[in-house]
Structure formats: structure tokens, C-alpha cells
C-alpha positions as CSV (number, residue, x, y, z in Angstrom):
1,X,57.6,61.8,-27.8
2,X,55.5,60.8,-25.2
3,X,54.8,64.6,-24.3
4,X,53.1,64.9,-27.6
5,X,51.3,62.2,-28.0
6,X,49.6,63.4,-24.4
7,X,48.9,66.8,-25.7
8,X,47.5,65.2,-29.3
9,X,44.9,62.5,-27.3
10,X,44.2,66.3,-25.0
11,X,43.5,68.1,-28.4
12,X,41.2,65.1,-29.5
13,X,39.4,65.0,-26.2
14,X,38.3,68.5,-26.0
15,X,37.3,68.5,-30.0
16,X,35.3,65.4,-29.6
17,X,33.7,67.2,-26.2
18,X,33.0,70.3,-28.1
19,X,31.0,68.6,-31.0
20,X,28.9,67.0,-28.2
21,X,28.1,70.1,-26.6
22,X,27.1,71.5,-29.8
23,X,25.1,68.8,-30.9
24,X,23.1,68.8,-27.4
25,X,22.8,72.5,-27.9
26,X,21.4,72.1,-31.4
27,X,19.0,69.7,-30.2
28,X,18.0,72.0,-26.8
29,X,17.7,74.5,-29.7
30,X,15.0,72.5,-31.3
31,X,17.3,72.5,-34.9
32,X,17.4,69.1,-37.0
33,X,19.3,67.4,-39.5
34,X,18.5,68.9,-43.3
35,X,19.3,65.5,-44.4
36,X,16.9,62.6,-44.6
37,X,17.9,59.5,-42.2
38,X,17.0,56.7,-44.3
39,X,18.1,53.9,-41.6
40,X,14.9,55.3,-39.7
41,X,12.7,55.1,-42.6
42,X,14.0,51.4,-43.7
43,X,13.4,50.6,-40.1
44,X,9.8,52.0,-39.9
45,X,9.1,50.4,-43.2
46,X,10.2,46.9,-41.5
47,X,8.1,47.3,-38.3
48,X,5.3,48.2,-40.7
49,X,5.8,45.3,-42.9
50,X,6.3,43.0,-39.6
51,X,3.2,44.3,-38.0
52,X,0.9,44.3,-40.9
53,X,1.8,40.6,-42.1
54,X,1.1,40.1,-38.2
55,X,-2.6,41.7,-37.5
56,X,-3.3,40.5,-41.4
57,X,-2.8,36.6,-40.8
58,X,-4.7,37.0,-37.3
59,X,-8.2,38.3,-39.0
60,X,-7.5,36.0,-41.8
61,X,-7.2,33.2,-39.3
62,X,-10.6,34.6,-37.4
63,X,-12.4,34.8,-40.5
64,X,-11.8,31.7,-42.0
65,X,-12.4,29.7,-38.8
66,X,-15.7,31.1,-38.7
67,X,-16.8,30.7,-42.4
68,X,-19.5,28.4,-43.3
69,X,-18.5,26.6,-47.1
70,X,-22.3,25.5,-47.3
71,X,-23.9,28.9,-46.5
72,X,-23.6,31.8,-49.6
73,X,-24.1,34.6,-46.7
74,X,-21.5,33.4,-44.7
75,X,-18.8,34.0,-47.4
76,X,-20.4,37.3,-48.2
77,X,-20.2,38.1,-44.3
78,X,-16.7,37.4,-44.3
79,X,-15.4,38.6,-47.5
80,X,-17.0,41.8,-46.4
81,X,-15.3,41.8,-42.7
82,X,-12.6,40.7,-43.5
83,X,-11.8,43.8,-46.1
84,X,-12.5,46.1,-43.2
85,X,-10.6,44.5,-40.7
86,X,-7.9,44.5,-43.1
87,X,-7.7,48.3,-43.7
88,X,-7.7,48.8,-40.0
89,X,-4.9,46.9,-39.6
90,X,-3.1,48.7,-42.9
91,X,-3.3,52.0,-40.8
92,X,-2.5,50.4,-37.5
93,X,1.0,49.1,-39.0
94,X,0.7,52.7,-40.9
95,X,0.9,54.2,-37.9
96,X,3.5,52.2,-35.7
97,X,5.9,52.3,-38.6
98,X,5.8,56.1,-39.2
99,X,6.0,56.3,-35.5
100,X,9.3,54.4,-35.7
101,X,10.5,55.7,-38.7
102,X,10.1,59.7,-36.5
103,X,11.8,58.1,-33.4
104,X,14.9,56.6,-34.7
105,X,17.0,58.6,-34.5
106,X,14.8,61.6,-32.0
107,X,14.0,64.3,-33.8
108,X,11.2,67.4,-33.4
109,X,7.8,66.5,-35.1
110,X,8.2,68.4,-38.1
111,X,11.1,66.2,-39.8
112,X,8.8,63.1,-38.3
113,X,6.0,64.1,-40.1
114,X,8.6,64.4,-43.0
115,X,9.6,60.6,-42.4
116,X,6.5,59.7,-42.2
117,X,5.1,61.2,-45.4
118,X,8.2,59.1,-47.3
119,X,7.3,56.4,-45.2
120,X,3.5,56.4,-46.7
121,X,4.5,57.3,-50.3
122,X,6.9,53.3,-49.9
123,X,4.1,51.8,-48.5
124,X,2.0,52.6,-51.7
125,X,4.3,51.4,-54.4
126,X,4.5,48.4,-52.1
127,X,0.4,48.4,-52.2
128,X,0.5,49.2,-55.8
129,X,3.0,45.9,-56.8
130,X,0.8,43.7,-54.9
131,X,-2.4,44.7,-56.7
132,X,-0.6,44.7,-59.9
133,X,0.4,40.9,-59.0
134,X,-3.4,40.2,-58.2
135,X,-4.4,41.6,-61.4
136,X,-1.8,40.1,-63.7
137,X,-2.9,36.8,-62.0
138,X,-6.7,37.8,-62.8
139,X,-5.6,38.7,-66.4
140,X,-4.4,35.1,-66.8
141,X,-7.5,33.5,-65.7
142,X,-9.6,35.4,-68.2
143,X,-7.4,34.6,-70.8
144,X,-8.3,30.5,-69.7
145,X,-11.9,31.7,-69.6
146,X,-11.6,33.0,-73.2
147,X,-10.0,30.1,-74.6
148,X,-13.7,27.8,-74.4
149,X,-15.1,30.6,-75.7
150,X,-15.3,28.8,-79.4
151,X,-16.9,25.9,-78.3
152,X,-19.5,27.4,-76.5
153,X,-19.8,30.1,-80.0
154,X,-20.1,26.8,-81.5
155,X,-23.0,25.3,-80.0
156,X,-24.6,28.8,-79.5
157,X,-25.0,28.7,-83.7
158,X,-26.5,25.9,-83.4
159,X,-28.9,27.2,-81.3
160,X,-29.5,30.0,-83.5
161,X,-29.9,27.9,-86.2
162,X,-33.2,25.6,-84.4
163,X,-35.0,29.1,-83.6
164,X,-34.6,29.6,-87.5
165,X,-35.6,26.4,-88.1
166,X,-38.5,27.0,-85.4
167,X,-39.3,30.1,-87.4
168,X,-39.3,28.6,-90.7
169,X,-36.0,30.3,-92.2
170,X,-33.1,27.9,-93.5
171,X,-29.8,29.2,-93.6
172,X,-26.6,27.0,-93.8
173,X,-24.4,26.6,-90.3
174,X,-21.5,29.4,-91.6
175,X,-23.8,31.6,-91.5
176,X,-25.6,30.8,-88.5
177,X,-22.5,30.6,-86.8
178,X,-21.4,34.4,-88.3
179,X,-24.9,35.8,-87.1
180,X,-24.0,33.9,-83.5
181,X,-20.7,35.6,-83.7
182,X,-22.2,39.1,-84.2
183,X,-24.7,38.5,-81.3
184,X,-22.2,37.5,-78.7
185,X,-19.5,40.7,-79.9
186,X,-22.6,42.6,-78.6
187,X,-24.2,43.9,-82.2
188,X,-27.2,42.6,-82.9
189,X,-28.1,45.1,-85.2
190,X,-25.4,44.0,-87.8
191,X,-26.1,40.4,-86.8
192,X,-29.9,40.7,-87.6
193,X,-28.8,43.1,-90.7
194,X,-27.1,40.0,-92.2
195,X,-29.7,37.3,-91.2
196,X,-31.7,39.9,-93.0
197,X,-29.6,39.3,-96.1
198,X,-29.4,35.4,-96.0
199,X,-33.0,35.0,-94.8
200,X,-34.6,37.5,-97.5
201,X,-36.7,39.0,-95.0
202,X,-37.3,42.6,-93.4
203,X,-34.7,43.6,-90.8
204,X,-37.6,44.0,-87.9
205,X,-38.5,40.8,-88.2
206,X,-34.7,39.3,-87.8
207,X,-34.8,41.4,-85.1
208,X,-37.6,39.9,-83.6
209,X,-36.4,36.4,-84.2
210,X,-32.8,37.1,-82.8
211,X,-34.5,38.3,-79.7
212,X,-35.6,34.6,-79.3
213,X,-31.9,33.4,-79.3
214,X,-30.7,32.2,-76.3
215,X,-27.5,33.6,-75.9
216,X,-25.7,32.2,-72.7
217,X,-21.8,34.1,-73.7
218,X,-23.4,36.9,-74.5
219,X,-25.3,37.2,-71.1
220,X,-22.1,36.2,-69.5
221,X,-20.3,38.8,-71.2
222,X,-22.0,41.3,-70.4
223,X,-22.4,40.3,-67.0
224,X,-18.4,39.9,-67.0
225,X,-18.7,43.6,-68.0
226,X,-20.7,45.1,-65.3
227,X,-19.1,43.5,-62.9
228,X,-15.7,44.7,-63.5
229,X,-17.1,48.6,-64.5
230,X,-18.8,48.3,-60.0
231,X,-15.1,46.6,-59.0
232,X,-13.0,49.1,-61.4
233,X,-14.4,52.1,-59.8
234,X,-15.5,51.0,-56.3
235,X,-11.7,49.8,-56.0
236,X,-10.8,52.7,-57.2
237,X,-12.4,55.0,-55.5
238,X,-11.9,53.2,-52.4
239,X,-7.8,52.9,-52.5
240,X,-7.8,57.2,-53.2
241,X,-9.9,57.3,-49.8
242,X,-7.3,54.4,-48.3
243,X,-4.8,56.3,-49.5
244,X,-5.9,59.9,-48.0
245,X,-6.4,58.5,-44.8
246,X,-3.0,56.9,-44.7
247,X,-1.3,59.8,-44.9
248,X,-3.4,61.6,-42.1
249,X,-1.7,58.1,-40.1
250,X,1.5,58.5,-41.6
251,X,1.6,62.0,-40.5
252,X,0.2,61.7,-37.2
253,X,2.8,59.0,-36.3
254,X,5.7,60.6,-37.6
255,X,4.7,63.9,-35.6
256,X,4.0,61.4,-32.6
257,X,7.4,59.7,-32.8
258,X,9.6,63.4,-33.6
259,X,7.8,64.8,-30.9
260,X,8.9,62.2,-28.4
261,X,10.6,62.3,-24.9
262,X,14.3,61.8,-25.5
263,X,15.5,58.5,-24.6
264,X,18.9,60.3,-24.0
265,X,20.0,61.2,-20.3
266,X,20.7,64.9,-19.9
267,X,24.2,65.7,-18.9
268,X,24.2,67.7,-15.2
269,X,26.5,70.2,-15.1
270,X,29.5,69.4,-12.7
271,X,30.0,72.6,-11.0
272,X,27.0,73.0,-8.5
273,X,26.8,76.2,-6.7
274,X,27.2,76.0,-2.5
């Protein structure tokens, strides 16, 4: 019994010795795995999470310390630094993860470069959820903003009811409030087409006296409007150049880390010649 279980634990130790020497040959050979190691990629996501929270709440903490609340250029000075100091550190952590995510386990550059690609393509969902949160919680605020709209429609027909009054037209406060309505929806035409109507008088002149309105919502809204058209696209524009950058980094880590030195000791062969 004893005889074979000795030549069994024989049997196991020369299988178990010829997969090694296969697997080092396949490596020597410069071969890799055709399957995707995700516990390197979950690990380079980690160190690129770890490191980006890290460089992030550093600049944050230099910017802040050195803004000014009473000076307006000061907060454009650091808004405006700390953005760009904030993308450098997105590719730095970029970078360090993909490396990571190419090293562990050590393969050749071209399945790093592979690692790092998926690597890029999870850090921009993760991107993508964290601007959608930012402008979900944006969303909600202008929904707050629009609920005072009516008072301040309210008080805007009564200002477009003294410039009648200053122009010698009476018209009742519905429609003074309608034509007020009109003018802040952005259509002036209609709105001076139906002053036109309650007024009895030629649409170029209601033109002319609507241009006297004061119409603060209407200045704000289309103030609201040009700002988000500049932020729409320069945000735009500016995560699709983020974006093709990141996965020069990605790439260029992932290469980086496949293309490493082994960590692994080379086996010496035991028979030296005399």
C-alpha cells in the first residue's frame, strides 16, 4: 500500500514539475493568457480610485487654503486651477492604475495595453455616474429656481402695466399679466400682437412700448440660456479631449506595466558543466 502511494505522490510531483516548466517556457516564449485577468484590472481600478481621491483632496486642500471669499478673482483663479490640477491628477491615477492593472499578474505589453484600455473604458462610466449625479443635483436646483418664477411674473405685469399707464394705454391686469407672460417665454412678437388687440393700436407701436418693459426674468432667462449653451459644449468638448488623452495614459501604462522586469527568480539549471 505504502509502495503506491510513493509511486502516486512520484506521478504528482513530476506532473506538477512539468506544467511549471511549460508555463516558464510559455512565458520565455513571449505567449500570454487569451483570457482577461480581471483580479488585475479590479486591482488597477482600486489603486486608481485610491490615488485619485488622494492627489484630488491635496489640490482641493491647496486651493481652498489659498482662496480669498472677499476677492471675485480669487475664486475665478481658483476655480480655474483647480480644474487643471484636477485633470492632471485624473491621468496620473490613470496611469498608475493601468500600470498595475498590466503588472499583476506579468505579462508582455500587448495584453497590458489590453488591461489598460478596459481599465480606461471603467474609469469612464465611473466619470460618467459622477457627472450624471452633479447634474441631477443641478436639475433640482433649477426646478427651486422655477418655482418663484410666478411671483416675480407677477410683479413683472405690474410693471408692464405702469409703462402702459406711462404711455397712456389702459388695459385690465389679466391681460397685462398675459402680455408679461408672452414677453418672458421669449415672444414678443405675439405678446405685442395681443397688446395690439387690447390696446387698439398698430403693432409697431406695441412694439415700441414693450421695448420699454423692464423685464428682469426674461433677462435672466436668457442669460440662464447662454450660459448653459458655453458650459454644454465647452464641457463637452472638453471631456472628448479628457477622454482621448486618457486612453493615450491608459495605454502607455498598461504597455509600461506588461513590459516589466519579472518579479520572478529564474530557475538555474542544476547540472553545470565542469
Amino acid at each position: 500500500m505504502s509502495t503506491v502511494r510513493s509511486i502516486e505522490r512520484r506521478l504528482y510531483v513530476r506532473r506538477q514539475a512539468d506544467r511549471d516548466i511549460a508555463s516558464q517556457v510559455a512565458v520565455a516564449g513571449g505567449e500570454v493568457p487569451r483570457h482577461m485577468e480581471w483580479n488585475g484590472i479590479w486591482t488597477g481600478y482600486m489603486v486608481f480610485a485610491g490615488v485619485g481621491i488622494l492627489l484630488l483632496s491635496f489640490v482641493l486642500g491647496i486651493g481652498f487654503s489659498s482662496l480669498n471669499p472677499l476677492n471675485a478673482s480669487s475664486w475665478r483663479s481658483v476655480g480655474g486651477g483647480t480644474l487643471g490640477w484636477a485633470v492632471v491628477m485624473l491621468l496620473i491615477s490613470v496611469f498608475l492604475g493601468a500600470w498595475v492593472a498590466g503588472r499583476t499578474p506579468r505579462t508582455t505589453k500587448k495584453h497590458g495595453m489590453m488591461r489598460g484600455v478596459t481599465l480606461w473604458g471603467m474609469v469612464l462610466v465611473t466619470c460618467l455616474l459622477a457627472i450624471g449625479w452633479v447634474a441631477g443635483t443641478a436639475v433640482s436646483a433649477a426646478g427651486s429656481v422655477a418655482s418663484s418664477v410666478a411671483p416675480v411674473a407677477t410683479s413683472n405685469g405690474a410693471n408692464v402695466q405702469a409703462v402702459l399707464q406711462r404711455n397712456g394705454i389702459t388695459i385690465t391686469n389679466a391681460q397685462a399679466t398675459s402680455i408679461s407672460n408672452q414677453m418672458m417665454a421669449g415672444d414678443q412678437n405675439a405678446a405685442a400682437t395681443a397688446l395690439a388687440a387690447d390696446a387698439g393700436i398698430p403693432v409697431a407701436r406695441a412694439n415700441t412700448i414693450l421695448g420699454e418693459v423692464n423685464s428682469p426674468v426674461a433677462g435672466a432667462a436668457q442669460g440662464a440660456g447662454t450660459a448653459t449653451k458655453n458650459v454644454g459644449g465647452n464641457l463637452s468638448w472638453g471631456l472628448f479631449w479628457i477622454s482621448l488623452i486618457g486612453l493615450g495614459v491608459a495605454l502607455l501604462g498598461g504597455a509600461v506595466g506588461g513590459g516589466g522586469v519579472s518579479l520572478r527568480r529564474s530557475h538555474r539549471p542544476t547540472n553545470q558543466p565542469a
